[in-house]
N, C-alpha and C positions, 0 to 999 in steps of 0.2 A: 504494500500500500504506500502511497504519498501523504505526506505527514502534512499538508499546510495547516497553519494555526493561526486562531483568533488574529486583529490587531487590535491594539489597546492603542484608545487613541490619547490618552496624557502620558505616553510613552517619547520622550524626548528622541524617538528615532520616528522620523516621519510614516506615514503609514505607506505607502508607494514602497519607500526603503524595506519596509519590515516584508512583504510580501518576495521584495527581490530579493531579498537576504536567503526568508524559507526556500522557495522557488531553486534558486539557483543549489543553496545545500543538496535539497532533494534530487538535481540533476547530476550533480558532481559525484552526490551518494549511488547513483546508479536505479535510484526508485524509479526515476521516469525515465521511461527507456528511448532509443530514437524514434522516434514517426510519432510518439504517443501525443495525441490532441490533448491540450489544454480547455477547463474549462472557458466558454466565452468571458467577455470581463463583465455582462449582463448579468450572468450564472452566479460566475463569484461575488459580484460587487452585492449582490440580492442577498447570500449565504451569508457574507460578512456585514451586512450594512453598512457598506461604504456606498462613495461615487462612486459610478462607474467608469469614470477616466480618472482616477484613481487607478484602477486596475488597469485600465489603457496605459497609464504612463509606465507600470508597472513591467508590463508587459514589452513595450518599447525598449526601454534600458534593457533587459534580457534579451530581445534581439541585438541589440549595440554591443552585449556583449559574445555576442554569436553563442547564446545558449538555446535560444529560440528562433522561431523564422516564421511569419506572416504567412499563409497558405490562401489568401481569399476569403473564399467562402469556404474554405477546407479547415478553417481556422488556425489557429495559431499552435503549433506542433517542437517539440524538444528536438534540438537538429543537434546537439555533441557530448553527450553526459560524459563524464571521467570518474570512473567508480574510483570509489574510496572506502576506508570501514567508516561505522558506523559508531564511534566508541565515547562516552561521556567525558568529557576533559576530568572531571574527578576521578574517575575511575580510571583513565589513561595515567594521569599525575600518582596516584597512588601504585601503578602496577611499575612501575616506574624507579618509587622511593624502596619499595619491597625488592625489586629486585636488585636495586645496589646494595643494598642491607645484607640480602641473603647471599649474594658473593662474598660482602667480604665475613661474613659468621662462617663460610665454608672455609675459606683460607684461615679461618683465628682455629680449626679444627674441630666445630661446632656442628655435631650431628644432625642430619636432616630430621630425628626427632625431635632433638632437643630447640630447633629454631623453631618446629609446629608449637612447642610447647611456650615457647617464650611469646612468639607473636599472638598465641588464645589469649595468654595470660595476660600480655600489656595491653592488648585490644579490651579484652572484659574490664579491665581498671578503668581507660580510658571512656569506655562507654558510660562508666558512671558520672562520670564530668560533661559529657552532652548534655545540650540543650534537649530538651522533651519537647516533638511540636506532633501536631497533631495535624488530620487533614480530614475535614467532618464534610459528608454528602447524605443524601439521601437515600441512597442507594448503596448495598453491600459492595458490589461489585464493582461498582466507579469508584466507590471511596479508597476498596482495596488497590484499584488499578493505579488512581493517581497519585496514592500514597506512594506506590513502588517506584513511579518516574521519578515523585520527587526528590526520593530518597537518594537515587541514583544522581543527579544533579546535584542535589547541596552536600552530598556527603554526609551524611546522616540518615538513622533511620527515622522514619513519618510514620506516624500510626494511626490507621484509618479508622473513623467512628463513624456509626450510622446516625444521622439524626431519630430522638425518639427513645433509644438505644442503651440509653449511658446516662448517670449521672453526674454533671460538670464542676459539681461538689468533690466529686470524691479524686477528677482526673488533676494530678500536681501536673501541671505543664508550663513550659515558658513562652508557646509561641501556639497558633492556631490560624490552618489556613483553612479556605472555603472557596467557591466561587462566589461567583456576584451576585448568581440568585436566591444563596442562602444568606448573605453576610449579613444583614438584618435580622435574622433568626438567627445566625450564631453569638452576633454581639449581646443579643440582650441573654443566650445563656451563660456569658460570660462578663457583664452588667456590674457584678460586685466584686469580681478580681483585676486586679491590676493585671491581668493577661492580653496580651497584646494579640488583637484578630487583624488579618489580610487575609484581602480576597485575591484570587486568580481568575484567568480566564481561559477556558476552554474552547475549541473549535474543532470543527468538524474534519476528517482527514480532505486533500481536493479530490484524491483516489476515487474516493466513493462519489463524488457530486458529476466524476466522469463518466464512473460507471451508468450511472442511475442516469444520466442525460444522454448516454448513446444508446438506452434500450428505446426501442420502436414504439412508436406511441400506440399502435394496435395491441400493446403486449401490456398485462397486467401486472402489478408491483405490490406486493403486499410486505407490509413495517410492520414484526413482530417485536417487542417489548418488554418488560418485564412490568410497568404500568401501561394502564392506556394514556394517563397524561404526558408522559416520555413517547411515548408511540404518533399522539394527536400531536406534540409541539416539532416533531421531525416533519411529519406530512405538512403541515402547515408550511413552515417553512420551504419543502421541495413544494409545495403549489403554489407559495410566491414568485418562485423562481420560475415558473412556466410550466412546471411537470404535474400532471392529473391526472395520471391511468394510475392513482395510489390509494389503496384503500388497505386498513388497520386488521391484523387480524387476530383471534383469541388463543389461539395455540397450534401446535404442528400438526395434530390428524391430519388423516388423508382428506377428509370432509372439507376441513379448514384452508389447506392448502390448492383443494381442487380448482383447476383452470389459472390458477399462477402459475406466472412466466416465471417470477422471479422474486426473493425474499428478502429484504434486507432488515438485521440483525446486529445489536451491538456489540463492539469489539471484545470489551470488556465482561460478556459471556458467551465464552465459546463453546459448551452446554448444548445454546440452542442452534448454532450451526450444526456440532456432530449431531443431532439429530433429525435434520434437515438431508444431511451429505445421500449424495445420489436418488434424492427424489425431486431435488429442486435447485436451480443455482440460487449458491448466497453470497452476498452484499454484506461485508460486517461495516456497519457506520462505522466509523472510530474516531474518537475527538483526542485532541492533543494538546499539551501546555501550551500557551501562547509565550515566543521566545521572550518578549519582556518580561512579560511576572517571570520568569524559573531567573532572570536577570535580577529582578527585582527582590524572591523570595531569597536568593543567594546571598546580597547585599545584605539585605536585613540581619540573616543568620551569622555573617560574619561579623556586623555591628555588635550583636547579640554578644556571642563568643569573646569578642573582644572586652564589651563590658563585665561578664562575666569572671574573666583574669581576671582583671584589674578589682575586682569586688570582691577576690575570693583572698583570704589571708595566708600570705606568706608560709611557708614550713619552715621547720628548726633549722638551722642553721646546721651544718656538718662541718 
């Protein structure tokens, strides 16, 4: 799939910029492969509420950069991706400090047990000096998902709570992220603690807005769910955008599924794919961080970190 993500627009990086940023990643990364169409800047600019020469401009700079190419009426297509991996700078940075570490523990003549055992043992200390944040949705399964991105990004682990779920009394934390459409409902469970909430923003992959915009309009599309209010605000959405052979469905029977062309499904339960597989093609939505927040949650966490030292008292001297 193609990752494109939200833009946040009080993001000091333009929003034009923020889509050529995603865009071009995704190329380089080798998601969008050659000849693959783009969605129109109509499609997108609809999906993300932007202008739509916004995404014109967008689009333009990517051509200039010979990542893209104007096709007409054929629209606008990936003309030279340059794969690359895929790897989190944290996690790059860290595989990194480990493996200079563990060269020279081997030269000090330090057993490949004895460095598993050192590196559990300073990791578990250190974990106890983390910041504690949390990342509260609605939903088991986005919460657990975008807990795990986050986690991967700041270097830390995120620990997912369901709204409804939990008692905000009992959770000791120093930090609490949400999206935007809960952040209203998580500040006021967090009202009487000096705990600091940020929200983030999620978006839609453009993968899927491609897919779902190249099936035939004689062909039926059916958005399964885990709510129907998740179900009814996807459709909504792809019918602003111009797409209408979409109708909500209640579950995988054959019944349910009969005369669908096609199912899409969220990424974040792959459940109801495998049980979909070879009776239906599926479509997994998948929404994604928006590159500023995981900028922004980053920032924060190392403010965080930082004040934390400096507030934490000294050790005895040696």
């Amino acid at each position: 799939m193609v990752d494109i993500q939200v833009v946040i627009r009080h993001s000091d990086m333009p929003i034009y910029r923020q889509i050529v940023t995603q865009l071009s990643f995704m190329i380089e990364n080798g998601d969008l492969r050659t000849g693959q169409t783009l969605p129109s800047a109509r499609l997108l600019a609809d999906n993300l509420h932007i202008n739509r020469n916004t995404v014109a401009r967008a689009y333009v700079e990517l051509n200039d950069m010979g990542l893209v190419e104007s096709r007409g009426r054929g629209g606008t297509c990936v003309s030279s991706p340059v794969p690359t991996r895929n790897v989190s700078p944290a996690r790059e940075r860290a595989r990194e400090i480990l493996e200079t570490a563990t060269k020279e523990c081997i030269d000090l003549g330090v057993s490949v047990a004895e460095i598993k055992s050192l590196v559990a043992g300073l990791a578990m200390r250190a974990e106890v000096d983390l910041l504690k944040v949390l990342f509260v949705e609605c939903n088991a399964d986005r919460a657990g998902y975008f807990a795990g991105e986050l986690s991967s990004h700041v270097g830390l682990t995120v620990k997912p709570l369901v709204l409804g779920e939990f008692d905000p009394d009992t959770e000791q934390v120093d930090l609490v992220l949400t999206t935007f459409f809960h952040l209203a409902e998580v500040r006021t469970l967090w009202r009487r603690s000096r705990t600091e909430v940020v929200a983030i923003v999620v978006a839609p992959h453009v993968q899927t807005l491609v897919q779902i915009a190249s099936v035939p309009k004689n062909k039926r599309i059916g958005i399964l769910y885990s709510t129907d209010d998740q179900a009814a605000s996807i459709k909504d959405s792809l019918t602003q955008s111009g797409i209408h052979n979409i109708e909500i469905l209640r579950d995988v029977e054959d019944q349910d599924i009969e005369g669908v062309d096609l199912v899409v499904v969220p990424s974040e339960m792959p459940h109801l794919k495998s049980r979909l597989d070879g009776r239906v093609k599926v479509i997994e939505f998948g929404n994604v961080l928006d590159a500023a927040s995981i900028r922004m949650v980053t920032e924060v966490v190392s403010d965080m970190r930082t004040a934390k030292r400096e507030a934490a008292p000294e050790g005895p001297a040696r």
